[in-house]
C-alpha positions in Angstrom: 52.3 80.6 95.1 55.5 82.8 94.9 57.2 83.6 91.5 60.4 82.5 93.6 61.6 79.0 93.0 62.1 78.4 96.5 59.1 76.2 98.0 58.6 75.1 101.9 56.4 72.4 102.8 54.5 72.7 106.0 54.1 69.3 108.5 51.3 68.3 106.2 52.8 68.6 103.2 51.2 71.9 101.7 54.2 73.9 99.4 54.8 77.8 100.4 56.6 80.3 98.9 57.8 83.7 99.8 54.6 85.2 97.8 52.3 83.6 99.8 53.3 85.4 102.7 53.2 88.9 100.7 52.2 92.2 103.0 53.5 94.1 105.4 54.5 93.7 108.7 55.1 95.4 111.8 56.5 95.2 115.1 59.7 95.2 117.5 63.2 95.4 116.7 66.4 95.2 119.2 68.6 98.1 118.8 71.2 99.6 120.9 70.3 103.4 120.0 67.0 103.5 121.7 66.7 104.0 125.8 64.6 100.7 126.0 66.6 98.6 123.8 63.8 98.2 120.4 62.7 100.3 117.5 60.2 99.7 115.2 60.8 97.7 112.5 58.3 97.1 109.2 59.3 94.4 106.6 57.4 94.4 103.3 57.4 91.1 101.6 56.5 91.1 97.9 56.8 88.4 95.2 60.3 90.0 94.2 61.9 91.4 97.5 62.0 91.3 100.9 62.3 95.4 102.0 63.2 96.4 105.7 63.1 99.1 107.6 64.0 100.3 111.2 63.9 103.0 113.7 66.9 102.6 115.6 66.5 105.2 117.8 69.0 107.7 115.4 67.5 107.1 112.2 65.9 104.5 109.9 68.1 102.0 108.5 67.1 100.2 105.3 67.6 97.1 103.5 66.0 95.2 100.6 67.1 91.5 99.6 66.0 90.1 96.8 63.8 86.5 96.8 65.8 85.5 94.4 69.0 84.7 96.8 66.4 83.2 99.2 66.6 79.5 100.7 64.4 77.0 102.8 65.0 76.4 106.4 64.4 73.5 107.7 62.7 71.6 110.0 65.6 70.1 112.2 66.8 74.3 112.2 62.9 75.4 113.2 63.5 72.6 115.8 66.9 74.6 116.7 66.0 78.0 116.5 62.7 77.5 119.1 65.0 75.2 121.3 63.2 72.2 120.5 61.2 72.7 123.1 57.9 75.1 121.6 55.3 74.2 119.0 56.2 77.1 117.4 58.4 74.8 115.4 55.7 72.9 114.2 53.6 75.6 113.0 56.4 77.6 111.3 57.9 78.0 107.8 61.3 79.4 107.0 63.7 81.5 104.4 66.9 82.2 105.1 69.5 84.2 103.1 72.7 86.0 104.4 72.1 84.2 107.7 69.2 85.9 108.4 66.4 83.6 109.0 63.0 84.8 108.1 60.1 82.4 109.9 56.7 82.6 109.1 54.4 81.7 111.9 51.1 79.3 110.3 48.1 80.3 111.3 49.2 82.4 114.5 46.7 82.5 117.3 45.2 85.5 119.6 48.5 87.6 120.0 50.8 85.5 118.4 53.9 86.6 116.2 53.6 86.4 112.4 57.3 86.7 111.7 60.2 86.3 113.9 63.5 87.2 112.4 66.9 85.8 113.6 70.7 85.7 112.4 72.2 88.8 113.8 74.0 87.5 117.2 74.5 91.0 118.0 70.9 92.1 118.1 69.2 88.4 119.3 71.3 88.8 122.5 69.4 91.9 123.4 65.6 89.8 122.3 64.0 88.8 119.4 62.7 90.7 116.5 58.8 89.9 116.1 56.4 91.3 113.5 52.5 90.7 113.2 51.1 90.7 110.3 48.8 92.3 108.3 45.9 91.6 109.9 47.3 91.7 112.9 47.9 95.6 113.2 46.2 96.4 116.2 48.0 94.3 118.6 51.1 96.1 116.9 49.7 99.2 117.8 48.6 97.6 121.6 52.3 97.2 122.0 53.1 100.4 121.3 51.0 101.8 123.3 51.8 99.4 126.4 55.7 100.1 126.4 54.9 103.9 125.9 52.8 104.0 129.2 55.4 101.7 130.6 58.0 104.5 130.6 55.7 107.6 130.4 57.3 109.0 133.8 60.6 109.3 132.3 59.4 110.1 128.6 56.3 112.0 128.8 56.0 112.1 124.5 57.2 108.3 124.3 59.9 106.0 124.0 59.9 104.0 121.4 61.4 104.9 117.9 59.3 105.4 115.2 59.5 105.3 111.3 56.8 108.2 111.6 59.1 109.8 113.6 61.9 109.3 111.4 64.1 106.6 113.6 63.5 108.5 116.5 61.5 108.5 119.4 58.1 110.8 119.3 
């Protein structure tokens, strides 16, 4: 378990902390500065922080927040935040700090999410941000690939921003 006090428990019971869910993740971002409205974002979750990066379209903003100022969402928000309505709810775990909600999808199926990120009313009007996990890199990569193809016509060398390519599209 996490070296971070704060502990989740899951609908059977079973405690998480922010260190169990160490790795990397990657996937899709909402940003204005980017001609089909989402960068790519990676978040890299250790023990001690939370690190962020995104390809807005311009550049690469960055953040790090430490565990430390973390706290547990819970399930009444999960309920909330999927508009009590998905199962989604039931097989998440959350963080929150700053208003930023950081929810951990359990065991995520086929081409499921690992990590959905919302708090930023600006940027969850335009869609959500989702991540896959670690293992999941390939369907990150799929993704990629599909919205690339999607807009080849009009961007022959691709449209969506990169932290390879600096924040910018390739």
């Amino acid at each position: 378990m996490s070296e971070s006090k704060v502990v989740v428990s899951d609908n059977s019971g079973k405690v998480y902390g922010i260190g169990d869910f160490q790795g990397t993740y990657r996937g899709l971002s909402p940003t204005c500065e980017s001609p089909i409205a989402f960068g790519e974002i990676e978040v890299i979750v250790t023990d001690e922080l939370i690190k962020i990066r995104h390809a807005t379209g311009l550049k690469i903003d960055e953040a790090e927040i430490s565990v430390l100022g973390l706290l547990p969402i819970s399930k009444d928000e999960l309920r909330f935040i999927f508009r009590y309505k998905s199962e989604y709810a039931n097989k998440s775990i959350g963080f929150y700090a700053k208003d930023i909600k950081y929810i951990f999808l359990l065991d995520p199926v086929d081409e499921d999410f690992e990590l959905l990120i919302v708090g930023n009313e600006m940027v969850d009007t335009i869609g959500p941000t989702i991540l896959y996990g670690p293992e999941q890199n390939s369907i990150h990569e799929k993704a990629v690939r599909t919205l690339n193809q999607e807009y080849v016509d009009k961007y022959p060398n691709g449209c969506f921003p990169t932290l390879k390519a600096g924040g910018k599209m390739p």
